[in-house]
KEKE-3310 file (N, C-alpha, C; in steps of 0.2 Angstrom, whole numbers, plus 5000, padded with zeros to 4 digits):
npx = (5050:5048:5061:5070:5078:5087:5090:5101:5101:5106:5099:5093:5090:5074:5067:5049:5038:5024:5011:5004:5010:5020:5032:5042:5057:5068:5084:5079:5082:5097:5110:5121:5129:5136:5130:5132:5124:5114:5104:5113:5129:5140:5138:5126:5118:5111:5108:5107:5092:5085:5072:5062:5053:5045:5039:5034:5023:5016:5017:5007:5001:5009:5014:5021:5027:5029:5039:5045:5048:5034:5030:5020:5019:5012:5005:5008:5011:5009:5014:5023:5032:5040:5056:5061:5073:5083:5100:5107:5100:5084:5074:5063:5048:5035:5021:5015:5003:4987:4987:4987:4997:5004:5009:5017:5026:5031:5037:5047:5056:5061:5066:5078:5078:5070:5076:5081:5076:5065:5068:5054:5057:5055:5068:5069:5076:5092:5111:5129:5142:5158:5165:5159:5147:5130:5120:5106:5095:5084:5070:5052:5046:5038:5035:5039:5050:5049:5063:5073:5087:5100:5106:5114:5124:5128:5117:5105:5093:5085:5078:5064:5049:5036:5024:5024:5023:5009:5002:4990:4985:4990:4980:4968:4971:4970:4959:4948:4954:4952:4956:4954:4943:4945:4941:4945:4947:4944:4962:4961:4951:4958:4967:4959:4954:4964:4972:4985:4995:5002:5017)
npy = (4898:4910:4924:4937:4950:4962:4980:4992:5011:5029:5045:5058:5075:5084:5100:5099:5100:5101:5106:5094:5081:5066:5059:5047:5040:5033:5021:5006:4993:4991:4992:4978:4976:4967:4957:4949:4944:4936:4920:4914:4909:4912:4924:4940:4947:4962:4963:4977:4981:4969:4970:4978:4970:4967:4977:4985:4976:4976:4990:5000:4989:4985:4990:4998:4991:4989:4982:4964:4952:4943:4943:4948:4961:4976:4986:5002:5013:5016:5017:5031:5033:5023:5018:5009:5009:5016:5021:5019:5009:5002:5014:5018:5029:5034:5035:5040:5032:5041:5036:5029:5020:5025:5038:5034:5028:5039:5046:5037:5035:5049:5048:5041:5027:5017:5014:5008:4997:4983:4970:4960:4945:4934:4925:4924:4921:4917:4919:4913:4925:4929:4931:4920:4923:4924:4931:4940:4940:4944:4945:4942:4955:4956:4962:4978:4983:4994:4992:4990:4991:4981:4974:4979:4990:4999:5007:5021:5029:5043:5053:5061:5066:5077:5083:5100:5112:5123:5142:5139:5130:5134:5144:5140:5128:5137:5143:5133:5131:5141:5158:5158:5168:5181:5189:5205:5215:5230:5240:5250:5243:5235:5241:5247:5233:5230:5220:5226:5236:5253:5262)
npz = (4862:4875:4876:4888:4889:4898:4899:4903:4908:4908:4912:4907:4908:4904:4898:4900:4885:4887:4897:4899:4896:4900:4898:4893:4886:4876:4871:4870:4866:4863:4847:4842:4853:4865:4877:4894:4903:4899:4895:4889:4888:4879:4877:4870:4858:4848:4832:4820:4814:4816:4822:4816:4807:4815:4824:4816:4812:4826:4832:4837:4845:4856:4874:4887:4903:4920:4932:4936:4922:4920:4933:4942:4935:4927:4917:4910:4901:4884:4869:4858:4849:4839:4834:4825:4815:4819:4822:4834:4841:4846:4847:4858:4864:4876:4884:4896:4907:4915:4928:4947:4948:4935:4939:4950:4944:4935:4945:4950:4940:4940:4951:4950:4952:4944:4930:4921:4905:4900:4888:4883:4871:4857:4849:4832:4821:4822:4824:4824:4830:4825:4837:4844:4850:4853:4840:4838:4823:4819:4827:4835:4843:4861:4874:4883:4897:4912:4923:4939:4937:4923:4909:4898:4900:4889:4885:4885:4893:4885:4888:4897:4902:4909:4918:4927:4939:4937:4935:4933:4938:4952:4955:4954:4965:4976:4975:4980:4993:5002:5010:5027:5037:5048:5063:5066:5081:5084:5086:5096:5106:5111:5118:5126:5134:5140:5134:5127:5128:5129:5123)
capx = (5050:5048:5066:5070:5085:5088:5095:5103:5101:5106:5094:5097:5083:5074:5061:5043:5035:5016:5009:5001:5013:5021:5034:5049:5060:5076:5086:5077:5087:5104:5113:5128:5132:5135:5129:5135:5120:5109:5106:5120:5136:5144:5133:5123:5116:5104:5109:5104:5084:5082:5065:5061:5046:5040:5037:5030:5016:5015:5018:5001:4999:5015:5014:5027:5024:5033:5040:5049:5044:5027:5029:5018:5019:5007:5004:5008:5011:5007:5020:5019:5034:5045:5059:5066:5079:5087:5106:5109:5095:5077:5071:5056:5045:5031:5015:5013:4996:4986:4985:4990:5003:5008:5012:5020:5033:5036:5041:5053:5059:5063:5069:5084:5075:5070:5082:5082:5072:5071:5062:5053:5054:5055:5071:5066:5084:5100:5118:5135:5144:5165:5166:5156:5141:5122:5116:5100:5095:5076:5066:5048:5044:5034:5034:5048:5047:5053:5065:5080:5093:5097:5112:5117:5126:5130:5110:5102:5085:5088:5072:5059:5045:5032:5020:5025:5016:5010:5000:4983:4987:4991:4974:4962:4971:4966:4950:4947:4954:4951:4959:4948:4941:4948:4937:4950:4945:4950:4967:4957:4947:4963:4970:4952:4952:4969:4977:4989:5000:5005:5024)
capy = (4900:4919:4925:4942:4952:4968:4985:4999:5017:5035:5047:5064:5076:5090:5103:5099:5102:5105:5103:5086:5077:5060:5053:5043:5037:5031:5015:5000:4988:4994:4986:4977:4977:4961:4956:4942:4942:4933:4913:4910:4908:4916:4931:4939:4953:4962:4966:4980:4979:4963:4971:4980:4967:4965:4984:4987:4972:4977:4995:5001:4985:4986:4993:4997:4987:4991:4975:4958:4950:4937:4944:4957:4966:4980:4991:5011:5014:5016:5021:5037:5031:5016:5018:5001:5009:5021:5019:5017:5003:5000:5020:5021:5035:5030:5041:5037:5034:5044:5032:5028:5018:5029:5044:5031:5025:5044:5048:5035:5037:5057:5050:5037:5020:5014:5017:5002:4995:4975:4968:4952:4944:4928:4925:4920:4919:4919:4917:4917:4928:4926:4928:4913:4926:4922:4937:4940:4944:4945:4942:4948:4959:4955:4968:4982:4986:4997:4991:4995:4986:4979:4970:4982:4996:5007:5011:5025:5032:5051:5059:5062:5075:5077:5089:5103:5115:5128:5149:5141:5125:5134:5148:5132:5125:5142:5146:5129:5132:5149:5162:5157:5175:5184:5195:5208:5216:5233:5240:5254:5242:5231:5244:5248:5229:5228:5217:5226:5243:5257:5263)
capz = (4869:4876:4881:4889:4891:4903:4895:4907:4904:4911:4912:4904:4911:4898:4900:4898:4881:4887:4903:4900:4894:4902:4891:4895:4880:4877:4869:4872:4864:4860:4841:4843:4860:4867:4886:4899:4907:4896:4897:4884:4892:4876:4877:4866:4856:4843:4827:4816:4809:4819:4825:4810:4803:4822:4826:4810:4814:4832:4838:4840:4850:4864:4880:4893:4909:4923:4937:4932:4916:4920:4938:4945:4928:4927:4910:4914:4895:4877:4863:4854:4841:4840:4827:4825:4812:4824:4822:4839:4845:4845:4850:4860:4867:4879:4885:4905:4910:4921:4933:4951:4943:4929:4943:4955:4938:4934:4951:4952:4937:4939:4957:4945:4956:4938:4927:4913:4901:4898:4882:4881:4864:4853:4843:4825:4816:4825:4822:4830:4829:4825:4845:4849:4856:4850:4837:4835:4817:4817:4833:4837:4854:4866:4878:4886:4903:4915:4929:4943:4935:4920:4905:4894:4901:4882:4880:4889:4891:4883:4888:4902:4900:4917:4921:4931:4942:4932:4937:4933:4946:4960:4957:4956:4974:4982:4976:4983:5000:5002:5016:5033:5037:5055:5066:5070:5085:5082:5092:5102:5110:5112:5124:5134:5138:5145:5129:5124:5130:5122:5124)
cpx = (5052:5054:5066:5077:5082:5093:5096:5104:5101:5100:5097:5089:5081:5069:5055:5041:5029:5016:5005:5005:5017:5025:5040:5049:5067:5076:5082:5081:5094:5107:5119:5132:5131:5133:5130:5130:5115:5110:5112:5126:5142:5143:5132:5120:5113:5109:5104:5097:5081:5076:5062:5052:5043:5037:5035:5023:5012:5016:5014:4999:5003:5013:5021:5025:5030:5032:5042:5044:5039:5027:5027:5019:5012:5008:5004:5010:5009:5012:5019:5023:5040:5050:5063:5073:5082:5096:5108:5107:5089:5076:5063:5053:5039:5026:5015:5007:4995:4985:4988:4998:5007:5012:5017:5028:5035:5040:5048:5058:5065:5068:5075:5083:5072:5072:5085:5076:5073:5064:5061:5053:5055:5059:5067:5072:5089:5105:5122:5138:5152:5168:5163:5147:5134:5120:5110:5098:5088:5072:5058:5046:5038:5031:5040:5042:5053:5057:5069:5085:5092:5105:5117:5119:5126:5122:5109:5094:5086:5084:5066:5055:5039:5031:5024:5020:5016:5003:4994:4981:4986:4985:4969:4964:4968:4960:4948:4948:4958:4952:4953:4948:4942:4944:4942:4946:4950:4956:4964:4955:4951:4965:4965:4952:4957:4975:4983:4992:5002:5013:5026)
cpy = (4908:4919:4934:4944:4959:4973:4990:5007:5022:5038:5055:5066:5083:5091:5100:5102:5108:5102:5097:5080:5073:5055:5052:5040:5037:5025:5010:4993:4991:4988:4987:4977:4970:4960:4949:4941:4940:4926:4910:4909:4913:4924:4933:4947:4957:4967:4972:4979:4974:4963:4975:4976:4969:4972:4986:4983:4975:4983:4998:4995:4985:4990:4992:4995:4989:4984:4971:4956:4942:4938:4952:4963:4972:4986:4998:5014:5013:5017:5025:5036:5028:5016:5012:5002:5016:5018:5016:5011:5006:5008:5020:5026:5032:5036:5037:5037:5038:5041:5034:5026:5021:5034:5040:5028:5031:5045:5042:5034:5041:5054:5043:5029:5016:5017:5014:5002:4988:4974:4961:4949:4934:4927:4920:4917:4921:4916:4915:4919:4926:4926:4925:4916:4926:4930:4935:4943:4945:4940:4948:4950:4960:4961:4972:4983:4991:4994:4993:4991:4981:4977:4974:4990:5001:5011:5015:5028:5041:5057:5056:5066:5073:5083:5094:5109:5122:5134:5144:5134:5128:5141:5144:5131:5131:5144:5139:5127:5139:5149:5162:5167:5176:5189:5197:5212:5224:5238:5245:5249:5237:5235:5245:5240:5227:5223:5219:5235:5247:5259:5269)
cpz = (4869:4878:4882:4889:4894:4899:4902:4903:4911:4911:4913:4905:4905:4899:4896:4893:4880:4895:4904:4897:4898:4901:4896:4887:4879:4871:4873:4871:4860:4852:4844:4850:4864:4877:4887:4901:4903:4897:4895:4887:4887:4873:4871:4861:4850:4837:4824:4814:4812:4823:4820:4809:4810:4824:4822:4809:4822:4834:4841:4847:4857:4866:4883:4899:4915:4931:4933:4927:4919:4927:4942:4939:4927:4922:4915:4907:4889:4872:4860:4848:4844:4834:4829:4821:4815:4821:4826:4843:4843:4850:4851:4864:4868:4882:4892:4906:4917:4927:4942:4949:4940:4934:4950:4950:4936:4940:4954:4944:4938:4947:4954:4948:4949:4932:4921:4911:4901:4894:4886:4872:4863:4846:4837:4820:4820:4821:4825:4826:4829:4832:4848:4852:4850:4846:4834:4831:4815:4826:4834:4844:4854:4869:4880:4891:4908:4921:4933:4939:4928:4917:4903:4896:4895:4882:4886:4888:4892:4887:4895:4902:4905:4916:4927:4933:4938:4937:4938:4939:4952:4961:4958:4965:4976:4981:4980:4988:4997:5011:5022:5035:5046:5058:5070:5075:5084:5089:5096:5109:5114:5121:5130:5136:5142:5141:5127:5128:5125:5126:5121)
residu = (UNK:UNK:UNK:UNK:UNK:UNK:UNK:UNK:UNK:UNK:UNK:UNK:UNK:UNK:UNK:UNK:UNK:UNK:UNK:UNK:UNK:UNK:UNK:UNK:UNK:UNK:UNK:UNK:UNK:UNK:UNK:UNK:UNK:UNK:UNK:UNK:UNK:UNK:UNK:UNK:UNK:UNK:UNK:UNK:UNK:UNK:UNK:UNK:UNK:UNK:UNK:UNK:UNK:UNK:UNK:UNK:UNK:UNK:UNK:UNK:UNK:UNK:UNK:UNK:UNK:UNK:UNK:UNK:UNK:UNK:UNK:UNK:UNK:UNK:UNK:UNK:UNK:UNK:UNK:UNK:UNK:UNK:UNK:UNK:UNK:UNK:UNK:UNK:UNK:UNK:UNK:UNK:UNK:UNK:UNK:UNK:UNK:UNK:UNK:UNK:UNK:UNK:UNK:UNK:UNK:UNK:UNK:UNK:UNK:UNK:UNK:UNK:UNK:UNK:UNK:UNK:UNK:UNK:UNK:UNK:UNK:UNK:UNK:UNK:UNK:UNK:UNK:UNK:UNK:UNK:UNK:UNK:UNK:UNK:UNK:UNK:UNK:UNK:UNK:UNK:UNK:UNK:UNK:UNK:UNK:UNK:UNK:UNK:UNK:UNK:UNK:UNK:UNK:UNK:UNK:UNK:UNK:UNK:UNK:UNK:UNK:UNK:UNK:UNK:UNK:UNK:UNK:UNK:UNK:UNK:UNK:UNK:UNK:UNK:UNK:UNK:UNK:UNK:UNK:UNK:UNK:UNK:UNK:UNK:UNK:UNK:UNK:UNK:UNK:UNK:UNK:UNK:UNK:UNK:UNK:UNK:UNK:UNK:UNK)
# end
């Protein structure tokens, strides 16, 4: 059976690298951090390496999808690198497509309206843990997605990188609306016609 759980994160903002750049990247799954908010009653949480085999079968294959997980999910991502043995959680870094989509998920990113992560996976080996709370010691992932809300408060998404308007942007706009041209009427003829006074 697929389960999911929800990660929450800050968002710490940093200058763009290049101008075509699209990234969002953060904790997606945080180790050791236990949440209430999963089915288990005794809550629950991801150990160390426990995606390790799975992100090493599957990276080039995951997508970021952005909306609830099996509702109205819509891909807006690709991954550019997934460290599964981060210290702090599962580290992923996403390329945003150029989409309708993709520029509709950055801007509510940069505007903090989506602001978690939430995986889909398929534990493979659990435990408990000596406080009663489910550890997952190997599970393979499904998907991560972006959402408004989410479980794990400790994790965060570190980084954001988005096009800004750049010299050669705003000479393109104007050659392609160009200064409409004015028949000034010159000011002599202004005064012979009654338009205008002198003082």
């Amino acid at each position: 059976m697929t389960e999911s759980t929800s990660l929450a994160f800050n968002i710490d903002w940093r200058d763009p690298v290049s101008t075509d750049e699209r990234i969002v990247g953060g904790i997606a799954v945080p180790w050791n951090e236990t949440s209430r908010l999963t089915p288990d009653p005794a809550g629950e949480r991801f150990l160390p390496g426990s995606l390790v085999r799975s992100v090493k079968a599957r990276e080039t294959r995951l997508k970021l999808f952005r909306g609830s997980h099996g509702h109205d999910m819509i891909p807006v991502g690709r991954p550019v690198k997934i460290d599964a043995r981060h210290p702090d959680g599962l580290w992923t870094t996403w390329r945003i497509a150029n989409t309708p989509a993709g520029d509709q998920t950055l801007e509510e990113v940069r505007e903090g309206l989506l602001d978690s992560f939430s995986v889909g996976f398929r534990a493979i080996r659990t435990q408990r843990g000596t406080d009663g709370a489910r550890e997952i010691v190997e599970a393979e992932l499904g998907e991560v997605t972006l959402l408004p809300t989410g479980a794990y408060d400790g994790a965060r998404v570190l980084e954001v990188r988005a096009p800004t308007l750049q010299a050669a942007d705003i000479a393109a706009w104007l050659a392609a609306h160009p200064v409409p041209t004015v028949d000034r009427t010159p000011i002599p003829d202004l005064y012979r016609y009654g338009l205008a006074r002198r003082t």
